[in-house]
DSSP file (Angstrom, degrees, kcal/mol; ACC not computed):
  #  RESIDUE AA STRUCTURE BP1 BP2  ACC     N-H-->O    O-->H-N    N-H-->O    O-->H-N    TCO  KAPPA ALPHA  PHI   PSI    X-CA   Y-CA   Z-CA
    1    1 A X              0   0    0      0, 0.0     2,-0.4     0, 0.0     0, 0.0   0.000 360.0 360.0 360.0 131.9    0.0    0.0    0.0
    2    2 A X        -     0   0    0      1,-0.1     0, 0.0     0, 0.0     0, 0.0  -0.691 360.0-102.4 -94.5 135.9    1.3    3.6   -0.8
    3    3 A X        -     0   0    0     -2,-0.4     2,-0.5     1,-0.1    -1,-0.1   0.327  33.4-134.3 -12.1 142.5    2.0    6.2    1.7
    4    4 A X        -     0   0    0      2,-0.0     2,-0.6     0, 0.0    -1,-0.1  -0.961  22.0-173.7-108.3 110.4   -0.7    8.8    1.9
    5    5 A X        -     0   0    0     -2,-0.5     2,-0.3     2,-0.0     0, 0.0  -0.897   4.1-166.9-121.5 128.7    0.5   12.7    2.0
    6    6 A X        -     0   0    0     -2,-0.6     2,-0.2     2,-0.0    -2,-0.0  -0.831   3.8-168.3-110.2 155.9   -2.1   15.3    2.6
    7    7 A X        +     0   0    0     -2,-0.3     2,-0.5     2,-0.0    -2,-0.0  -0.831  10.6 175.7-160.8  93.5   -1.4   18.7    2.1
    8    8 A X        -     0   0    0     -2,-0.2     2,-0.6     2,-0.0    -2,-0.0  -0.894   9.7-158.5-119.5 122.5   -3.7   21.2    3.3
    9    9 A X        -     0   0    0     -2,-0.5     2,-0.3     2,-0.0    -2,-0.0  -0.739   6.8-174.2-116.4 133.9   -3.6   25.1    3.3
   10   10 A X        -     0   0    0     -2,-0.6     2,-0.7     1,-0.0    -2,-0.0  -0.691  15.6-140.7 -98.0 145.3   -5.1   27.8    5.2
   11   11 A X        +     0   0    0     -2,-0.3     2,-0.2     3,-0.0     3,-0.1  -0.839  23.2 179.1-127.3 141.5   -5.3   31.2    5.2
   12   12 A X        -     0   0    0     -2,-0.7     4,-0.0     1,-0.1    50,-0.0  -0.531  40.6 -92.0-113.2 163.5   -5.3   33.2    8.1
   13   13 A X    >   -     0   0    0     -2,-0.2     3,-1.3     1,-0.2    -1,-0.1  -0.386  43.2-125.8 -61.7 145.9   -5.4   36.8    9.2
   14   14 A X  T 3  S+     0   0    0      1,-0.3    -1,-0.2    16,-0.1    -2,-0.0   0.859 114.1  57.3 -64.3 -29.4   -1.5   37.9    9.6
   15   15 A X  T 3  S+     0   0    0      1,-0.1     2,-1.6     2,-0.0    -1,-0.3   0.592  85.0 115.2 -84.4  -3.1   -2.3   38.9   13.1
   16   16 A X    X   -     0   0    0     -3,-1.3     3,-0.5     1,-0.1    -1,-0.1  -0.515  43.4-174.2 -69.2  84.0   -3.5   35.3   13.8
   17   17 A X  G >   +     0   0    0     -2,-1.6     3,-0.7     1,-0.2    -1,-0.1   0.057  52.4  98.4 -80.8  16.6   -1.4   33.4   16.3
   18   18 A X  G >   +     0   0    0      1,-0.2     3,-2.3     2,-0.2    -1,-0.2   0.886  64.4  75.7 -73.7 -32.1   -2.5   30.1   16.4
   19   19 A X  G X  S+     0   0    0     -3,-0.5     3,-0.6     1,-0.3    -1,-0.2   0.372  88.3  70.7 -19.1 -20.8    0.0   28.5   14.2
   20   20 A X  G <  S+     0   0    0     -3,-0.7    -1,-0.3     1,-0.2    -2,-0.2   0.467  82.0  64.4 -85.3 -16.5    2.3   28.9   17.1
   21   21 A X  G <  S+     0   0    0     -3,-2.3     2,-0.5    -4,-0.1    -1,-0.2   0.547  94.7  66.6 -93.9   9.7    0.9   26.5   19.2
   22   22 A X    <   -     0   0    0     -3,-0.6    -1,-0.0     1,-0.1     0, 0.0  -0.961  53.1-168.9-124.7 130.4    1.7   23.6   16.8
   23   23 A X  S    S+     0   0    0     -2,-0.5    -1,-0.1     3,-0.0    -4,-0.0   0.642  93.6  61.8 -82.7 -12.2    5.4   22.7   16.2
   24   24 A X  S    S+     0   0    0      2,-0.0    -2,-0.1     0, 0.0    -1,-0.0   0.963  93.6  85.5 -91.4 -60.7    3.9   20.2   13.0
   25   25 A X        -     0   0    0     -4,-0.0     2,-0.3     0, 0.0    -3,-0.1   0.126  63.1-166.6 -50.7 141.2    2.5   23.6   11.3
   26   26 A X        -     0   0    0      2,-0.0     2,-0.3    -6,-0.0    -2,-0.0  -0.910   9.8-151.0-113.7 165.4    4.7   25.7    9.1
   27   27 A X        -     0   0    0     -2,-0.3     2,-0.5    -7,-0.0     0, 0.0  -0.957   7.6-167.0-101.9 132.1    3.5   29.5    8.3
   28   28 A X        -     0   0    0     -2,-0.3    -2,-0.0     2,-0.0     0, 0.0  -0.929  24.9-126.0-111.3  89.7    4.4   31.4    5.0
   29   29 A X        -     0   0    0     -2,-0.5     2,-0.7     1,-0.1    -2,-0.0  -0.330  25.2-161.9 -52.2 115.7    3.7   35.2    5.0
   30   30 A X        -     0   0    0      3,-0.0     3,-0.4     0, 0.0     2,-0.1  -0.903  13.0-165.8 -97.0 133.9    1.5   36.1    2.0
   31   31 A X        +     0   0    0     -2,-0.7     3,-0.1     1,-0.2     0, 0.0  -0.558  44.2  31.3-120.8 176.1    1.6   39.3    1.2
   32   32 A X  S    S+     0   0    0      1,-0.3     2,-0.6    -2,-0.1    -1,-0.2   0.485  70.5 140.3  67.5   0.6   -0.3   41.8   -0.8
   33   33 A X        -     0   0    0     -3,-0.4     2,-0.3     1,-0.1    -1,-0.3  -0.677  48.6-121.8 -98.9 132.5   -3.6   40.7   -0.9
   34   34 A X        -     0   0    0     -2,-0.6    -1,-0.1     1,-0.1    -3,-0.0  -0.272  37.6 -97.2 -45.8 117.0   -6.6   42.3   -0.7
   35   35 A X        -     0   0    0     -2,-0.3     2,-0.2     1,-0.1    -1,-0.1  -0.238  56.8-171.7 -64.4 152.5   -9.1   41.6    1.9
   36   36 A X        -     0   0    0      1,-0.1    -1,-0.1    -3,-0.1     2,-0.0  -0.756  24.4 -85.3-135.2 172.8  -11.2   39.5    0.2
   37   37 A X        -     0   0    0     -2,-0.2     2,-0.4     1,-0.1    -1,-0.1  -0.337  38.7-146.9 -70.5 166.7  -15.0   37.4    0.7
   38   38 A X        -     0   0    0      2,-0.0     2,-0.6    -2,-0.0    -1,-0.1  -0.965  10.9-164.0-129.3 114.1  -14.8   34.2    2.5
   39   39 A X        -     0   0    0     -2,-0.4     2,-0.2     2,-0.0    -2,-0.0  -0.957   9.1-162.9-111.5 133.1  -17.2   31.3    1.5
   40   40 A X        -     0   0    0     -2,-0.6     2,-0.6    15,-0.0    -2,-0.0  -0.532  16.6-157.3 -95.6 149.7  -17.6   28.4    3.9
   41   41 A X        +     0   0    0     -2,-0.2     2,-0.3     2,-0.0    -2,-0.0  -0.975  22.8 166.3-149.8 115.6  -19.4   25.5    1.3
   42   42 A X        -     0   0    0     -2,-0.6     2,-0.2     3,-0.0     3,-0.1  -0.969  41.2 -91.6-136.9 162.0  -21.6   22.4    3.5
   43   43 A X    >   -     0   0    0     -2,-0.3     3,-0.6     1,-0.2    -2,-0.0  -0.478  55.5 -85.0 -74.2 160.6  -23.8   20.0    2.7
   44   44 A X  T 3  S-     0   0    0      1,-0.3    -1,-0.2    -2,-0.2     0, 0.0  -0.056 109.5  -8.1 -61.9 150.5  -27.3   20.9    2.7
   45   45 A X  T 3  S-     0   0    0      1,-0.2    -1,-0.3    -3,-0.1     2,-0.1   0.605  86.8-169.8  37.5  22.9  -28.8   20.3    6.7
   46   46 A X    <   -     0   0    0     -3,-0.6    -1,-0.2     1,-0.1     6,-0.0  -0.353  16.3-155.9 -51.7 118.8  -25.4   18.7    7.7
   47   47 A X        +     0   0    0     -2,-0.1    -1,-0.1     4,-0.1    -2,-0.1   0.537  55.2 116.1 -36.4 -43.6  -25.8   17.2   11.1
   48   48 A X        -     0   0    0      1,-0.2     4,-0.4     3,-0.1     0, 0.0  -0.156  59.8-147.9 -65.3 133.3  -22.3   17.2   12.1
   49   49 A X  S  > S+     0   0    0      2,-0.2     4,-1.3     1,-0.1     5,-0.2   0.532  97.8  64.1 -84.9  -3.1  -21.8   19.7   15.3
   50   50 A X  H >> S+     0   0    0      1,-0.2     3,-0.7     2,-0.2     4,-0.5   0.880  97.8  52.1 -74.0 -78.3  -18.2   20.5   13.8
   51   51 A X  H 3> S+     0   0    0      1,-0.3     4,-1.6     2,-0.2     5,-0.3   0.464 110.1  46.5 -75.3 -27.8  -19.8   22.1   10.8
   52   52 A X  H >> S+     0   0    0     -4,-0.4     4,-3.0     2,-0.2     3,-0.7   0.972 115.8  45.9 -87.8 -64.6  -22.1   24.4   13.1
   53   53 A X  H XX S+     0   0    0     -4,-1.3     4,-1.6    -3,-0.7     3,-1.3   0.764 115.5  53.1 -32.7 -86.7  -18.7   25.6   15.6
   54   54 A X  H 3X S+     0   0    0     -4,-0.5     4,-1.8     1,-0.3    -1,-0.2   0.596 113.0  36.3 -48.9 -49.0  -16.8   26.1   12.3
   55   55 A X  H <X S+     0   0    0     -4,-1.6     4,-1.5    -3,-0.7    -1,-0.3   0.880 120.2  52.2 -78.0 -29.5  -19.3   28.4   10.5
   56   56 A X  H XX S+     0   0    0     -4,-3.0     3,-3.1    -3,-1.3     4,-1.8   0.920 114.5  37.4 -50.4 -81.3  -20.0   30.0   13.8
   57   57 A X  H 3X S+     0   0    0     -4,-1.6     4,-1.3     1,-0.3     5,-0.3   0.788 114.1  62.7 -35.6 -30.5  -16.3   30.6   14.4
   58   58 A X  H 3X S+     0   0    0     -4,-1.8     4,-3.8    -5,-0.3    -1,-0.3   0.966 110.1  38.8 -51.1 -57.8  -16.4   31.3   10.4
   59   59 A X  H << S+     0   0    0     -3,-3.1    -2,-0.2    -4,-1.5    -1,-0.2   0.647 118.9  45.7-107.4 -26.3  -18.7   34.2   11.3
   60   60 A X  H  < S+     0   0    0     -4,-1.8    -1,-0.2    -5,-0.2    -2,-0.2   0.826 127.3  31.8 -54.5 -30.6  -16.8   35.5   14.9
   61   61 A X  H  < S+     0   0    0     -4,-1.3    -2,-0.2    -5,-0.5    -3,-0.2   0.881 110.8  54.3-102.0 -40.0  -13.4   35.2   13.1
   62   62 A X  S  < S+     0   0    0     -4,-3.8     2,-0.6    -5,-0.3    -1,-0.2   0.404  86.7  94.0-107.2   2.3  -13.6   35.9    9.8
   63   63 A X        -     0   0    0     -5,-0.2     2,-0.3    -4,-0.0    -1,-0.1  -0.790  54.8-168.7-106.9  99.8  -15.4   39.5   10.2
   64   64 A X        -     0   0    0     -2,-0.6     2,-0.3     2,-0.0    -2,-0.1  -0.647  20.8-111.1 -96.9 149.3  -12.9   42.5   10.3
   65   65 A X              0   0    0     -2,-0.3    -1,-0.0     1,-0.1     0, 0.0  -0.704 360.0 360.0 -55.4 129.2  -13.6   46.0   11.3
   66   66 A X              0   0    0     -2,-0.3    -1,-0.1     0, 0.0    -2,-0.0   0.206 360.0 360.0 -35.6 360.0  -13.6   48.6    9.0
């Protein structure tokens, strides 16, 4: 059976300091970008209580002052 490598990336506000609490995460500055829309994508009615925390937290986090 072959190895399995996942490779997933997020992006986060620069001022966002959770990456630090993991030694397995690396961070990359990108810079230049515009603030930009954010779309969270679920299945229809999904059950799953992650999915409700996540768009919550989506909707705490993701929401800058002018």
């Amino acid at each position: 059976m072959a190895a399995r490598i996942v490779i997933t990336i997020a992006l986060v506000p620069a001022d966002d300091r959770r990456c630090t609490l993991r030694d397995d995460l690396v961070t990359i500055p990108v810079e230049g970008v515009e603030p930009c829309q954010v779309v969270v994508a679920t299945r229809f009615a999904d059950a799953n209580p992650l999915v409700a925390h996540f768009r919550e937290s989506a909707k705490n986090f993701l929401v800058r002052e002018a």
